[in-house]
Backbone as a chain_set.jsonl record, in Angstrom:
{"seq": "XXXXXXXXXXXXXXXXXXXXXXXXXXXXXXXXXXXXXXXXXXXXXXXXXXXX", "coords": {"N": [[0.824, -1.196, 0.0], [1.699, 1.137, 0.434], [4.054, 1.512, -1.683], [2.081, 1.881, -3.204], [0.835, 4.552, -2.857], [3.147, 6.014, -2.355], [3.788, 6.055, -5.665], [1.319, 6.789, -6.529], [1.836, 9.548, -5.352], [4.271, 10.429, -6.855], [3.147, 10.469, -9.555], [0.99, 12.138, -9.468], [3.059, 14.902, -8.641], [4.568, 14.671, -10.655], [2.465, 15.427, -13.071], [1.565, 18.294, -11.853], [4.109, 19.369, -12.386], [4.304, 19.317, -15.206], [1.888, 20.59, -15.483], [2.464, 23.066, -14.73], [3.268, 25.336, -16.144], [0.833, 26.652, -17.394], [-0.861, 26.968, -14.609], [0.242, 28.398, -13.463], [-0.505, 30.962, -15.751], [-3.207, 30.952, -15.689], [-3.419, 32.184, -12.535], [-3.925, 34.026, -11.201], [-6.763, 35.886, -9.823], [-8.308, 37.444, -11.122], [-8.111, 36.517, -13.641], [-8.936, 33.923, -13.524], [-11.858, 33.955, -12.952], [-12.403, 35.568, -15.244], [-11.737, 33.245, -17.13], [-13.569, 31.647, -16.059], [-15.969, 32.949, -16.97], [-16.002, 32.624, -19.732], [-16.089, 30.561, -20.297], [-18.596, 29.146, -19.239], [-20.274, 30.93, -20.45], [-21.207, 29.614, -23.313], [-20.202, 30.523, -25.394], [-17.931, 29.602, -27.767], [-16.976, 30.554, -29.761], [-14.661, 32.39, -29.788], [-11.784, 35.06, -30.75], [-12.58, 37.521, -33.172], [-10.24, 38.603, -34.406], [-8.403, 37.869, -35.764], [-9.146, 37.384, -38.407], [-10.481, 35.469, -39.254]], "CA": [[0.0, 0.0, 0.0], [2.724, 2.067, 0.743], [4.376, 2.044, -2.74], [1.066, 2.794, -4.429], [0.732, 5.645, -2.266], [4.293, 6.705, -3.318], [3.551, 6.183, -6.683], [0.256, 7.909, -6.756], [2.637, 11.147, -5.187], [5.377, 10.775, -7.843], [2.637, 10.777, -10.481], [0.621, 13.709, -8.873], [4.499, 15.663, -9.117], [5.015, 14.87, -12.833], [1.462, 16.236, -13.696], [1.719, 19.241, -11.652], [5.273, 20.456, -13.48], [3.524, 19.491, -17.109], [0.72, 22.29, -15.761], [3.313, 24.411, -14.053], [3.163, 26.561, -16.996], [-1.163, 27.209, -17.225], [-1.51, 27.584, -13.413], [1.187, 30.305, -13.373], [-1.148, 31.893, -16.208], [-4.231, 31.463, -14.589], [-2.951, 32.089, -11.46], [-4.691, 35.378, -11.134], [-8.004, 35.71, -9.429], [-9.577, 37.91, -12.446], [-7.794, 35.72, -15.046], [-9.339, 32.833, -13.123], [-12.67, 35.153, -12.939], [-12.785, 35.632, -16.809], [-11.96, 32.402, -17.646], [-15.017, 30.593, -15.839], [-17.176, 33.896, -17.376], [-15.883, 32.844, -20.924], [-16.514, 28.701, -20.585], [-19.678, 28.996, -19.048], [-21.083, 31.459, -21.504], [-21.456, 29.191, -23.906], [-19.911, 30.97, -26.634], [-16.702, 29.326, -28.189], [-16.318, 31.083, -31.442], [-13.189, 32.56, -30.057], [-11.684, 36.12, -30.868], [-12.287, 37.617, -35.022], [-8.668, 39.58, -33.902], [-7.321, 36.919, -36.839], [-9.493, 37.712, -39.762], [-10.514, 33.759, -39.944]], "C": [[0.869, 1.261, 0.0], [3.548, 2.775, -0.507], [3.231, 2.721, -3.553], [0.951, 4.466, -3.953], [2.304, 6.637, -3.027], [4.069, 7.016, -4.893], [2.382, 7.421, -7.017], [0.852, 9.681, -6.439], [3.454, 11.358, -6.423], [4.172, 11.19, -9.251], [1.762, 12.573, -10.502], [1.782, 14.799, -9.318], [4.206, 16.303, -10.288], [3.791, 15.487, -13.386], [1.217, 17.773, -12.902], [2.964, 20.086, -12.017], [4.382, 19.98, -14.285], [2.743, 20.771, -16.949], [0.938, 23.144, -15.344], [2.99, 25.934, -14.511], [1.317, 27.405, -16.825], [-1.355, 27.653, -16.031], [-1.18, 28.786, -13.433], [0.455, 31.044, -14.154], [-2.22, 32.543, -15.573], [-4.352, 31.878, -13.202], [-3.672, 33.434, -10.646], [-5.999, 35.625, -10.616], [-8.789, 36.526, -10.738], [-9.345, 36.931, -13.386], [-8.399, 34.457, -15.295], [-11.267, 33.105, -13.706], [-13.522, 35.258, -14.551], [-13.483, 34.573, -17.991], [-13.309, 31.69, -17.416], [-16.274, 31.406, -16.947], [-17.087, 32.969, -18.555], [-16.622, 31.074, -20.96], [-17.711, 28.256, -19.544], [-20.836, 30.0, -19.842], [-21.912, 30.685, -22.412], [-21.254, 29.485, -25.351], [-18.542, 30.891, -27.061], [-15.923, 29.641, -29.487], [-14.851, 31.674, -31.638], [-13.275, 34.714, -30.818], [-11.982, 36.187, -32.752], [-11.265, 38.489, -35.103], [-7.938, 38.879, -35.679], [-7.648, 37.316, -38.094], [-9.874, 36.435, -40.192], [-12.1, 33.89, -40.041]], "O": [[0.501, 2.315, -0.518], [3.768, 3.983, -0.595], [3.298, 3.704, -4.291], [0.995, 5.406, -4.747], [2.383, 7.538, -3.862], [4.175, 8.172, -5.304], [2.517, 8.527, -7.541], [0.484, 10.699, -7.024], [3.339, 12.426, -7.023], [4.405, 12.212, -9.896], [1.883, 13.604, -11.164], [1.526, 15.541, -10.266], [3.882, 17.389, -10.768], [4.057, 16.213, -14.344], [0.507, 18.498, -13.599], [2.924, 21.316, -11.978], [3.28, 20.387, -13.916], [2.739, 21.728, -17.724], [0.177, 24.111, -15.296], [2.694, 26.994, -13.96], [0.926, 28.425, -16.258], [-1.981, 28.711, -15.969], [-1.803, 29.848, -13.43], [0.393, 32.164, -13.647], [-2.41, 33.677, -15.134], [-5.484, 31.904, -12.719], [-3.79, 33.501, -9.423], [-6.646, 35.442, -11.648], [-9.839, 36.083, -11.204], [-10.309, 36.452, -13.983], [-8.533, 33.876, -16.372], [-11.777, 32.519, -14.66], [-14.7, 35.099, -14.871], [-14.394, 34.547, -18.818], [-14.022, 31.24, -18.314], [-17.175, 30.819, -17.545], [-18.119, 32.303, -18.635], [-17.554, 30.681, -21.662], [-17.739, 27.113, -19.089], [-22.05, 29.803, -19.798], [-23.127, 30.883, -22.454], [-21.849, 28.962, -26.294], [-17.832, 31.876, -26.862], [-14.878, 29.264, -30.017], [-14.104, 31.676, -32.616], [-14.247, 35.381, -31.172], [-11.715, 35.255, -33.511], [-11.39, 39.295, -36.025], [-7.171, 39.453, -36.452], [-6.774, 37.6, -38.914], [-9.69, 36.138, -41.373], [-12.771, 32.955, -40.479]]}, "num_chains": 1, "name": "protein.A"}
């Protein structure tokens, strides 16, 4: 029981550096704030900034 437990930590680790980078973005209480506004809207069309 003991190694799974280890294991289950080492894995936990390795997926918290992979999302090191995103938290640090969202890391922000408005940025956090925005994001929920934007992905509970329901509107994923995204910016027309591109011209697409």
């Amino acid at each position: 029981m003991m190694d799974n437990r280890k294991e289950q930590m080492e894995n936990l680790e390795k997926e918290f550096k992979f999302c090191q980078k995103i938290l640090n973005a969202i890391g922000d209480e408005t940025r956090q704030h925005l994001l929920i506004i934007m992905m509970t809207s329901g509107e994923c069309s995204g910016s027309d900034s591109a011209g697409y």
